[in-house]
C-alpha positions in Angstrom: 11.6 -23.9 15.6 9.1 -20.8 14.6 5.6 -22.4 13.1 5.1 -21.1 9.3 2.8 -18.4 9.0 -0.5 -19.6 7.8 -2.3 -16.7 5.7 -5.6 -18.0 6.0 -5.4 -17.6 10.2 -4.8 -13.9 9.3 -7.4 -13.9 6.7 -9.8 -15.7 9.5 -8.7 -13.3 11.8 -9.1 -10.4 9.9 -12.6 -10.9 9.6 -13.3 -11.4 13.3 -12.2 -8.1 13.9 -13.8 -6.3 11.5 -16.6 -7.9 13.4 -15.3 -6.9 16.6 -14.8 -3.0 15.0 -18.8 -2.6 14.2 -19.7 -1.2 17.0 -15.9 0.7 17.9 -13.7 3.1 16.4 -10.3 3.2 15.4 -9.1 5.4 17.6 -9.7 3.7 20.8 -8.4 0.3 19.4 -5.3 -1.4 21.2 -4.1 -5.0 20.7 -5.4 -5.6 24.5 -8.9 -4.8 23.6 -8.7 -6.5 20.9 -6.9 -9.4 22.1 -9.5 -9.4 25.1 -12.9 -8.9 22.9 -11.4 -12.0 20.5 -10.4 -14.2 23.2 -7.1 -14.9 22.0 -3.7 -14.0 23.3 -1.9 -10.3 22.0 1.3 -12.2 21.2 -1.5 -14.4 18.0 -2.3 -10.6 16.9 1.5 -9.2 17.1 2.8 -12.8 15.3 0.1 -12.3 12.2 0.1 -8.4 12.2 3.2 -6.8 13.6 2.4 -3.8 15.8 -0.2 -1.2 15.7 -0.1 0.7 12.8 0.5 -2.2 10.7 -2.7 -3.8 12.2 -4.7 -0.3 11.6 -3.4 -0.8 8.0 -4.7 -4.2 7.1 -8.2 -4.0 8.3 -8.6 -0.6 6.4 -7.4 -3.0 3.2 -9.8 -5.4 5.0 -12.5 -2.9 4.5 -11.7 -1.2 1.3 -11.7 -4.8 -0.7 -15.7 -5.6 0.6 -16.6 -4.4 -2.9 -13.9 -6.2 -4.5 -16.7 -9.0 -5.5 -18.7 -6.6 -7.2 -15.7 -4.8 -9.2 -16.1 -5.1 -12.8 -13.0 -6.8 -14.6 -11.9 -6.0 -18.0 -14.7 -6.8 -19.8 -15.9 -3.0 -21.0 -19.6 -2.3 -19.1 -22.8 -1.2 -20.8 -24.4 1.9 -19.3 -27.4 -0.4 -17.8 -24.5 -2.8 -16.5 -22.3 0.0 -14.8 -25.6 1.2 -14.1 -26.5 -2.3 -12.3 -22.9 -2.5 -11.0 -23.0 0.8 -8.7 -26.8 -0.2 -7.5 -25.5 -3.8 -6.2 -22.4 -1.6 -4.4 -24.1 1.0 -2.9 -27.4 -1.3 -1.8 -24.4 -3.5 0.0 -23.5 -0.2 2.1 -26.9 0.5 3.1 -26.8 -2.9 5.2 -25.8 -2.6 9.2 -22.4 -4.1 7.8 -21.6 -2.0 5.1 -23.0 1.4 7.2 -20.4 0.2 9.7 -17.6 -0.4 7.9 -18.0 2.7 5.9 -17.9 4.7 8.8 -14.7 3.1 10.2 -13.6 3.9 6.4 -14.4 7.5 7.3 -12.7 7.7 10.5 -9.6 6.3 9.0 -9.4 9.4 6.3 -9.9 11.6 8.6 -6.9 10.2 10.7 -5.1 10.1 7.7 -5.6 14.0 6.8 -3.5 15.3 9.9 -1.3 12.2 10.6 2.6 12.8 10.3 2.9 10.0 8.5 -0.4 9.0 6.3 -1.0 5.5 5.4 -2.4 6.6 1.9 -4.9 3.7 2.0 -8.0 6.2 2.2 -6.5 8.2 -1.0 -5.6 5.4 -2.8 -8.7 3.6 -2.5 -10.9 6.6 -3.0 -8.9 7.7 -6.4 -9.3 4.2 -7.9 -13.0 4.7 -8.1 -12.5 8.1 -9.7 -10.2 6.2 -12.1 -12.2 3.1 -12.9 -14.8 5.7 -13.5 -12.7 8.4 -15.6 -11.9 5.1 -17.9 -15.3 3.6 -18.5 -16.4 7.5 -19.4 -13.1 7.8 -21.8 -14.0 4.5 -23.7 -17.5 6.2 -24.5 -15.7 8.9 -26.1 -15.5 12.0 -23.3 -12.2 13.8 -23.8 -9.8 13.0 -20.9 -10.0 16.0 -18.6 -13.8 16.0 -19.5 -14.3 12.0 -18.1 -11.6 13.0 -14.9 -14.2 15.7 -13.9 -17.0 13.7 -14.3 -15.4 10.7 -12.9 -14.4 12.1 -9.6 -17.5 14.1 -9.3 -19.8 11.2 -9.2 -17.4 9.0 -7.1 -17.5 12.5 -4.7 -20.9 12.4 -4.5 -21.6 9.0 -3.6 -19.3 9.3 -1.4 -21.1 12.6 0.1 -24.5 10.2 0.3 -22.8 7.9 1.9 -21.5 10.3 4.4 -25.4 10.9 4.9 -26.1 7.7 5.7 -23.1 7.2 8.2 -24.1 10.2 10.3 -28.3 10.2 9.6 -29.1 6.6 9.3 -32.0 7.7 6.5 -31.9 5.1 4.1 -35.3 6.0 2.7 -33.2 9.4 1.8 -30.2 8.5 0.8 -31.7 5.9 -1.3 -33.3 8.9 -2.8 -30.4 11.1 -2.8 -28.7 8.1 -4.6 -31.5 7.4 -7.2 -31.7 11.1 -8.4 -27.8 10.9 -8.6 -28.1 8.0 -11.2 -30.8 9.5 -13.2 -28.8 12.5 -13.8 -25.8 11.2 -14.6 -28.1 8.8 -16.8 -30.1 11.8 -18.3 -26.1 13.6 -19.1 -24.7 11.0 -20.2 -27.3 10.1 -23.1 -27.6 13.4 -23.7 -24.5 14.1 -25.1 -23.7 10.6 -26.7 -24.3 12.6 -30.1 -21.8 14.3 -29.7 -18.7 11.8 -28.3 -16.6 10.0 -30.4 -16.9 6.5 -28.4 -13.4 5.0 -28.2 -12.9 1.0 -29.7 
């Protein structure tokens, strides 16, 4: 008789090799290698995750929910508190972790963009920032196409300084990169309260 599946083994498992991937790529990644760098038997990583692409898929969900901690629920931010909010996220990438995981991120976009058949993960991930974003900017009162364009052009650009750090390593820079980034938006954003009917 099969044993149940136990979801926390894959959870425990999951992390190990995101672990394992910090210093790796996607690309080069088979269940031998991975099997072999974890110590554990291919057949423990086939039972949990299936084959291949399937494994690819969960550790890019793996990676994509390391903000999920910081993600603000319902309650409807401040400025100073989304403000606060994007400072804790992007101060967690600038660790070796987050620089690494982020760049495995990366890689897995860029996969996506010529594979025959895309996972989606990347765009999906990427578009819910631009519409967590696009909503906290509509509930101040910006029109809707008005609060997309702003929305995904922030998310773009943090994204872009991101990039930076990924391929430079400068976090002095980026750090600066980021802080002018905020004050703008800051500086915009008050700037035209006047003028926005803020939603209830």
């Amino acid at each position: 008789m099969a044993r149940p599946p136990r979801p926390e083994r894959k959870t425990e498992l999951l992390e190990q090799i995101l672990e394992f991937l910090l210093d790796k790529t996607l690309a080069d990644l088979t269940f031998r290698s991975l099997a072999d760098g974890l110590g554990i038997s291919s057949y423990v990583l086939v039972y949990h995750f299936g084959n291949r692409e399937q494994l690819v898929a969960e550790i890019i969900r793996g990676i994509e929910s390391r903000f999920e901690r910081h993600r603000p629920g319902a309650e409807r931010l401040s400025l100073d508190e989304l403000v606060l909010w994007a400072r804790t996220v992007f101060a967690q990438s600038l660790e070796h972790r987050g620089r690494q995981l982020q760049r495995l991120e990366f890689e897995a976009a860029v996969q996506d963009a010529v594979a025959e058949r895309a996972r989606g993960n990347s765009v999906s991930g990427y578009l819910s920032w631009c519409g967590f974003l696009t909503s906290w900017l509509e509930g101040e009162g910006f029109p809707d196409d008005d609060a997309a364009v702003w929305g995904r052009t922030f998310v773009a650009s943090v994204m872009g300084i991101l990039y930076d750090y990924v391929i430079c390593g400068d976090r002095e820079a980026v750090t600066a990169s980021f802080e002018m980034l905020i004050d703008t938006f800051v500086r915009q954003l008050e700037a035209m309260r006047p003028c926005l009917g803020r939603r209830a």
